[in-house]
C-alpha positions as CSV (number, residue, x, y, z in Angstrom):
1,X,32.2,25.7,-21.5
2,X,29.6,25.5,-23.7
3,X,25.8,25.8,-22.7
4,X,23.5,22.9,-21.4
5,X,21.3,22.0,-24.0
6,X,17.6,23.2,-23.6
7,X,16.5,20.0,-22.5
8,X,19.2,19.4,-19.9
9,X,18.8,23.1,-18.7
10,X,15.0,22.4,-18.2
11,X,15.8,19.0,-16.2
12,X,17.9,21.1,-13.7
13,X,15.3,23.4,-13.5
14,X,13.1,21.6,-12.4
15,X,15.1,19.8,-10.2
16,X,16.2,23.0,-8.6
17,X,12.6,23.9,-7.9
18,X,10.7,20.9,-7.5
19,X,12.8,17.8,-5.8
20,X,15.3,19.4,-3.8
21,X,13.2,21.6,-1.2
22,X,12.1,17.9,-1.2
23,X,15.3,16.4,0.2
24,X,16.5,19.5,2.6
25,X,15.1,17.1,5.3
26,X,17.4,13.9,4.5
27,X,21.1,14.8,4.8
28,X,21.9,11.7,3.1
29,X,20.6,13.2,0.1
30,X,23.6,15.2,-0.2
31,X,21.0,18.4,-1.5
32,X,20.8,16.5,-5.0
33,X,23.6,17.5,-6.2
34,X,25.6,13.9,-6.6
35,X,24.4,11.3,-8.8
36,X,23.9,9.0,-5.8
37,X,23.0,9.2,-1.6
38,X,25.3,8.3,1.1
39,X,24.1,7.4,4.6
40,X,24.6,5.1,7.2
41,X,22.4,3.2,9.0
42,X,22.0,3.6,13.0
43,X,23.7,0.5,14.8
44,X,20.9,-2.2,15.8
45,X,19.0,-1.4,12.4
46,X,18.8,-3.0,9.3
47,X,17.7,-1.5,6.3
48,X,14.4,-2.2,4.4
49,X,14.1,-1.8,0.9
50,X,10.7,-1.6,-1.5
51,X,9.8,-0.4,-4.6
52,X,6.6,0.3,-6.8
53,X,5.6,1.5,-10.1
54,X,2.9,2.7,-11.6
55,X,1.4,3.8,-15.0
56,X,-1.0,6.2,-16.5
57,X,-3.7,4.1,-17.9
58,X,-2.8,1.1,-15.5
59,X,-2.8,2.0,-11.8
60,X,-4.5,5.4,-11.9
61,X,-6.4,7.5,-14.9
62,X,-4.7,9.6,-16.6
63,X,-6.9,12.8,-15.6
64,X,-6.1,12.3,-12.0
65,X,-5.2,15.1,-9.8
66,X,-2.1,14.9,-9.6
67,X,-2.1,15.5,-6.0
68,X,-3.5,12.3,-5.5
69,X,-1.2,10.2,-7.8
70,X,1.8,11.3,-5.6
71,X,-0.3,10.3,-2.5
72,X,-1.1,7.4,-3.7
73,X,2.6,6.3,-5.1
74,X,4.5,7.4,-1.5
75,X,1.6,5.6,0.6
76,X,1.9,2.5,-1.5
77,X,5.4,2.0,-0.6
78,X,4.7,3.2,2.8
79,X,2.3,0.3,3.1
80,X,5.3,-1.9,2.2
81,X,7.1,-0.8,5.2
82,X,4.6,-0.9,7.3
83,X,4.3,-4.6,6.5
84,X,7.9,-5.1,7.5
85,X,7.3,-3.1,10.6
86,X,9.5,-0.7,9.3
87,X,9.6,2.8,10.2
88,X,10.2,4.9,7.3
89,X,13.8,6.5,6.1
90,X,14.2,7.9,2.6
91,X,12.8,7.2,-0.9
92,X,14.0,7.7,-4.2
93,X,12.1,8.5,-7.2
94,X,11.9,8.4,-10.8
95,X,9.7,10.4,-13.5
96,X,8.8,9.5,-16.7
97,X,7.3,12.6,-17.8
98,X,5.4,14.0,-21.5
99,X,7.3,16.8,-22.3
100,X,4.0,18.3,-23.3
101,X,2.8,17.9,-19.2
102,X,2.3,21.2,-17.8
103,X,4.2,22.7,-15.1
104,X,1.3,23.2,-12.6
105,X,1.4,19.6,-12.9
106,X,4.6,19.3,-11.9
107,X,4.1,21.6,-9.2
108,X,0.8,20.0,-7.7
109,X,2.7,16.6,-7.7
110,X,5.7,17.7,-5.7
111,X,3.7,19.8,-3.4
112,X,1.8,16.4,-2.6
113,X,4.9,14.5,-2.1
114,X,6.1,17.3,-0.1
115,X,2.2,16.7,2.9
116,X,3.3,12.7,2.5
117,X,6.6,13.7,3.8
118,X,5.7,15.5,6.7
119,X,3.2,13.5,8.1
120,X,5.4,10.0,7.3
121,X,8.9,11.6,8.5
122,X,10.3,10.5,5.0
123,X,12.9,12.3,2.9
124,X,13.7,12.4,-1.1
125,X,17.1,10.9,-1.5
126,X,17.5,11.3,-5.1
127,X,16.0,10.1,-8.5
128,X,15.9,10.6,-11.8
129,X,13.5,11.8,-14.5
130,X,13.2,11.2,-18.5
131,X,10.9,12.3,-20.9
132,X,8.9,10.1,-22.6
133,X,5.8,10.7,-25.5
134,X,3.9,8.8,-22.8
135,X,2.4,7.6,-21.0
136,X,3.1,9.0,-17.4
137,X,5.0,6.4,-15.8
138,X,6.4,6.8,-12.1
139,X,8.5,4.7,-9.7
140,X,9.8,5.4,-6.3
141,X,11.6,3.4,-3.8
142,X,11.2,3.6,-0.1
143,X,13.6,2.5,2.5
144,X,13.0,1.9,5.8
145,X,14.8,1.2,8.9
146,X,13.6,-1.9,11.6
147,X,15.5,-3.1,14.6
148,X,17.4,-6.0,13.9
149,X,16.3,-9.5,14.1
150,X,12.5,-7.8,14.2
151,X,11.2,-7.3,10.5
152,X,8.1,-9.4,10.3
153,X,8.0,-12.2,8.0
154,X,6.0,-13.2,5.2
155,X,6.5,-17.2,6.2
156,X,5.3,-18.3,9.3
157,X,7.5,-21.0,11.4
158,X,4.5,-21.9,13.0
159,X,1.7,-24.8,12.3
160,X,-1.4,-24.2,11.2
161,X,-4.3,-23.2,13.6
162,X,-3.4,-19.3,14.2
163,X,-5.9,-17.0,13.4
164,X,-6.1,-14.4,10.9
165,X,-6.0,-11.1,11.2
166,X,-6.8,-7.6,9.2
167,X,-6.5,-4.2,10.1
168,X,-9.3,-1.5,8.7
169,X,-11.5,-1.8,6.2
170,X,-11.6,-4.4,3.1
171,X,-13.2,-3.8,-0.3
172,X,-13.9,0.5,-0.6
173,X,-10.5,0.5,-3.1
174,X,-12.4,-2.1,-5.3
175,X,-15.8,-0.9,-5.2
176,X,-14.3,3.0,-5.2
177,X,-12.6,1.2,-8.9
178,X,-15.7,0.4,-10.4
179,X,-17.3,3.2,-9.2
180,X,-14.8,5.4,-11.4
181,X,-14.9,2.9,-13.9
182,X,-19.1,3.7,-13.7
183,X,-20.1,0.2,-13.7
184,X,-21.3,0.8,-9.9
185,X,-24.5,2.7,-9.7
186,X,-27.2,3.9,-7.3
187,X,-24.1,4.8,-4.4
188,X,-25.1,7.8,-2.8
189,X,-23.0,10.8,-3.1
190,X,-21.3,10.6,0.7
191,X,-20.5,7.2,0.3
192,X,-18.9,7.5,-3.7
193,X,-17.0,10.1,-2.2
194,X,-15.9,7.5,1.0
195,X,-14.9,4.8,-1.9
196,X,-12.9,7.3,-4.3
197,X,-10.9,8.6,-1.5
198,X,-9.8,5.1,-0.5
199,X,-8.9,4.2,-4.0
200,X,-7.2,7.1,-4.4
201,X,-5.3,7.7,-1.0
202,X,-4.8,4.7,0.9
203,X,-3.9,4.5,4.6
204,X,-0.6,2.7,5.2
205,X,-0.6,1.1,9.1
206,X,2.6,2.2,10.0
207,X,2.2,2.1,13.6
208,X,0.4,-1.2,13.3
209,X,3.4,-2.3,11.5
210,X,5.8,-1.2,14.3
211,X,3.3,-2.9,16.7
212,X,3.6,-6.5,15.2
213,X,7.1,-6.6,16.0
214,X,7.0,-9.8,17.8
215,X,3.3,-10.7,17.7
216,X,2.9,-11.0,14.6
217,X,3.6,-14.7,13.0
218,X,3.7,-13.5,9.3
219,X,2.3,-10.0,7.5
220,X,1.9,-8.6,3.9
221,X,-0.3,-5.5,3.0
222,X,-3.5,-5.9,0.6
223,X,-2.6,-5.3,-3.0
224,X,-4.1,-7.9,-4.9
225,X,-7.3,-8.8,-2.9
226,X,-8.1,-10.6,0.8
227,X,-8.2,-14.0,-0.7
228,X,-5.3,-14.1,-2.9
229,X,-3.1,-12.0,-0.6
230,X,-4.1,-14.4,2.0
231,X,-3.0,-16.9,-0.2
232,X,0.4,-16.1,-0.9
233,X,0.7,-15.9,3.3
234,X,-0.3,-19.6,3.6
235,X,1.3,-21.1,0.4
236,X,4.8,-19.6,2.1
237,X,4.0,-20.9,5.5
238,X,2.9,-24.3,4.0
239,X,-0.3,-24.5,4.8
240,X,-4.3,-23.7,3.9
241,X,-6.5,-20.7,5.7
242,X,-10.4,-19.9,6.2
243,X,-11.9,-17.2,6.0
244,X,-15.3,-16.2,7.5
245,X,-16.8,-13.4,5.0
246,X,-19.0,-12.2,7.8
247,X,-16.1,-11.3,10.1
248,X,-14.7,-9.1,7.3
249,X,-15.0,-5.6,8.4
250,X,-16.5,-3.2,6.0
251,X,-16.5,0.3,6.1
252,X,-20.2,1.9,6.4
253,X,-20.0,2.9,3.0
254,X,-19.0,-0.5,1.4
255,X,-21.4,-2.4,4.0
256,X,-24.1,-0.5,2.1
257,X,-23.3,-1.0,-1.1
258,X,-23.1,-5.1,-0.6
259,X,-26.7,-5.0,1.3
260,X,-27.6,-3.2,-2.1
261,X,-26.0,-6.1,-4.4
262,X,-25.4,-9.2,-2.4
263,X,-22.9,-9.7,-5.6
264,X,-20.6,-7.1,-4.6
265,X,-19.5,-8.8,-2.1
266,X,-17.5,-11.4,-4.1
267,X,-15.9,-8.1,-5.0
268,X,-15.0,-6.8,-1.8
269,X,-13.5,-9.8,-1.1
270,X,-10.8,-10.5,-4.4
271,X,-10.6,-6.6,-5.1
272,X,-7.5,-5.0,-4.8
273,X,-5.6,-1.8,-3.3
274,X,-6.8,-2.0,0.1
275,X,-3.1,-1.4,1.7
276,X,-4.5,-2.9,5.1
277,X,-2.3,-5.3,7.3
278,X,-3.1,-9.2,6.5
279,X,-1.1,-11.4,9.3
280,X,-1.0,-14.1,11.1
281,X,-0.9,-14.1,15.0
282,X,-0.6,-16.5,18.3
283,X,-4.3,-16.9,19.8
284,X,-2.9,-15.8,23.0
285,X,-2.1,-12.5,21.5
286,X,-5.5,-11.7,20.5
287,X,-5.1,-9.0,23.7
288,X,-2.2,-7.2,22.9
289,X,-3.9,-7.0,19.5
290,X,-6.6,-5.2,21.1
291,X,-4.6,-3.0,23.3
292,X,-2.6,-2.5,19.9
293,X,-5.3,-1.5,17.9
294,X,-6.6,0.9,20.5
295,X,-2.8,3.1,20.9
296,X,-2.7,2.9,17.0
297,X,-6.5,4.2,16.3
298,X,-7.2,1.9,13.6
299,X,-9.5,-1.4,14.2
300,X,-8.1,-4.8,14.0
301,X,-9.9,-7.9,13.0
302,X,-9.8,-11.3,13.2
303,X,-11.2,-13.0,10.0
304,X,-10.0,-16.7,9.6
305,X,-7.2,-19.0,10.8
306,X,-4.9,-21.2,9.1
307,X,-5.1,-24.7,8.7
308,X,-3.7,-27.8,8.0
309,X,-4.1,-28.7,4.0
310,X,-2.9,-28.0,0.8
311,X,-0.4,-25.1,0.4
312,X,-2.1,-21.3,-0.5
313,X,-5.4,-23.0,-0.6
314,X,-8.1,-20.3,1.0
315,X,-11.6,-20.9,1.9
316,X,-14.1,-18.7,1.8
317,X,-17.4,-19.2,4.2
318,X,-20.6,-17.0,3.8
319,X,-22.5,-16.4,6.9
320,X,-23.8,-20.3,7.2
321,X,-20.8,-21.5,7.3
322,X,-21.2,-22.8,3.4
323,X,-18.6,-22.3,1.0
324,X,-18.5,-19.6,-1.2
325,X,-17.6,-20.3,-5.0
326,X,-15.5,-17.1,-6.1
327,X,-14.7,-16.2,-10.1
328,X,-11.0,-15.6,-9.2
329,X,-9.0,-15.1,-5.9
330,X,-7.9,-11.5,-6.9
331,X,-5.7,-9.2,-9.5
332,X,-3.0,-11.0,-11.4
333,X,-0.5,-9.1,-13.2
334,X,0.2,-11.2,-16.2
């Protein structure tokens, strides 16, 4: 038989020393060494499925540690689960790698997938990677496992009148962006540092998500902005929402920067890559809300309600109560 070729023999390689320490902690994976993973899942559950690229140049810069790319890509797509109330299973991933990258790369990035396992219980079930002249372009897929009958829903059955909810912080992603960008000036050092690390490495609220199961009316995680995210939640359930900008909670560092430049808030508001829970909830579960958000550690907010009116309409109130006249609802992708 003859030799692999270099390339191949370089692909295996790095397979060997990179991805499949990766999946010794998912059976299903089969140690990497099929083209494809085989597992069951538990009776009761149902599986949940997500997926999410991203590209040098596009969702992170290229010069990025790499450590924080393959933070960032896993919590992204543990953010998804979360908002299914999913707890997580097994991912799989693909790498579109320069040939020219270097191996510490390499290295740094698995070792970083590798802490986002062990603190998420996830486990590689397979992938693939190609070379490409560039740019660096990644993709995984999480899956996730949820009781059956209990995966919270984007659509709400219910009429209008529910409040709003969020968990954490809103806006230190989009204001962390422009910082790196270096259109955002005058932040001192602590609080850059605060806004980076949130654009960088968000916090999925995965034991929020399991949490909701039952309370909450409808959920999605915070991608594309508060307003248009919140959006997307009423045009589904039919109906229009408020918010109330002053009931927003912002982190220290972002609460700052805003007092700074009244302006910014309009971008804390339609900024993007926050990852925090946005759902809808019965009024007579603001308590188990509360109790929630005290076993879980992370704050939950009530922002807005829904309302009767035209479909995905939002509203957006300043602290008089007076509308506020935003440039656009938040990121589009085309």
């Amino acid at each position: 038989m003859a030799d692999p070729a270099p390339h191949a023999a370089g692909e295996f390689r790095r397979i060997d020393r990179y991805f499949k320490p990766l999946a010794a902690s998912f059976p299903g994976s089969l140690g990497l060494i099929n083209d494809a993973a085989v597992f069951a899942v538990p009776p009761g559950q149902e599986l949940v499925v997500t997926s999410d690229g991203m590209v040098a140049g596009v969702h992170f810069f290229p010069d990025d540690a790499p450590a924080d790319i393959a933070a960032k890509l896993m919590r992204v797509n543990l953010s998804d689960l979360a908002a299914m109330g999913a707890d997580p299973l097994a991912y799989t991933l693909v790498t579109v790698l320069p040939k020219t990258l270097p191996e510490a790369w390499l290295a740094a990035f698995a070792a970083a997938l590798g802490e986002e396992q062990r603190w998420s219980g996830i486990g590689l079930a397979g992938g693939d990677s190609v070379s490409t002249p560039g740019p660096v372009t990644l993709s995984l897929t999480a899956m996730g496992l949820v009781p059956a009958g209990m995966a919270l829903p984007r659509r709400s059955p219910r009429p209008a009148g529910d409040p709003v909810f969020v968990t954490g912080t809103i806006g230190d992603a989009a204001l962390g962006l422009l910082l790196a960008f270096g259109t955002l000036t005058g932040v001192a050092a602590a609080d850059g540092a605060v806004l980076l690390d949130r654009l960088r490495r968000p916090s999925p609220r995965l034991a929020v998500g399991r949490g909701l199961r039952g309370l909450a009316a409808s959920c999605l995680d915070v991608s594309d902005g508060l307003v248009a995210d919140l959006g997307h939640l009423a045009e589904e359930s039919g109906c229009a929402a408020v918010i109330e900008a002053a009931r927003v909670p912002l982190s220290p560092a972002a609460r700052r920067v805003v007092e700074a430049d009244p302006a910014r808030l309009s971008t804390v508001l339609t900024g993007g890559d926050d990852y925090e829970l946005l759902f809808t909830a019965p009024a007579e579960c603001r308590g188990a809300l509360a109790d929630l958000a005290a076993a879980a550690g992370v704050a939950i907010t009530e922002i807005g309600r829904t309302l009767d009116g035209p479909a995905g309409m939002v509203h957006v109130l300043d602290g008089q109560g007076c509308p506020m006249t935003l440039a656009a609802a938040g990121w589009s992708h085309f």
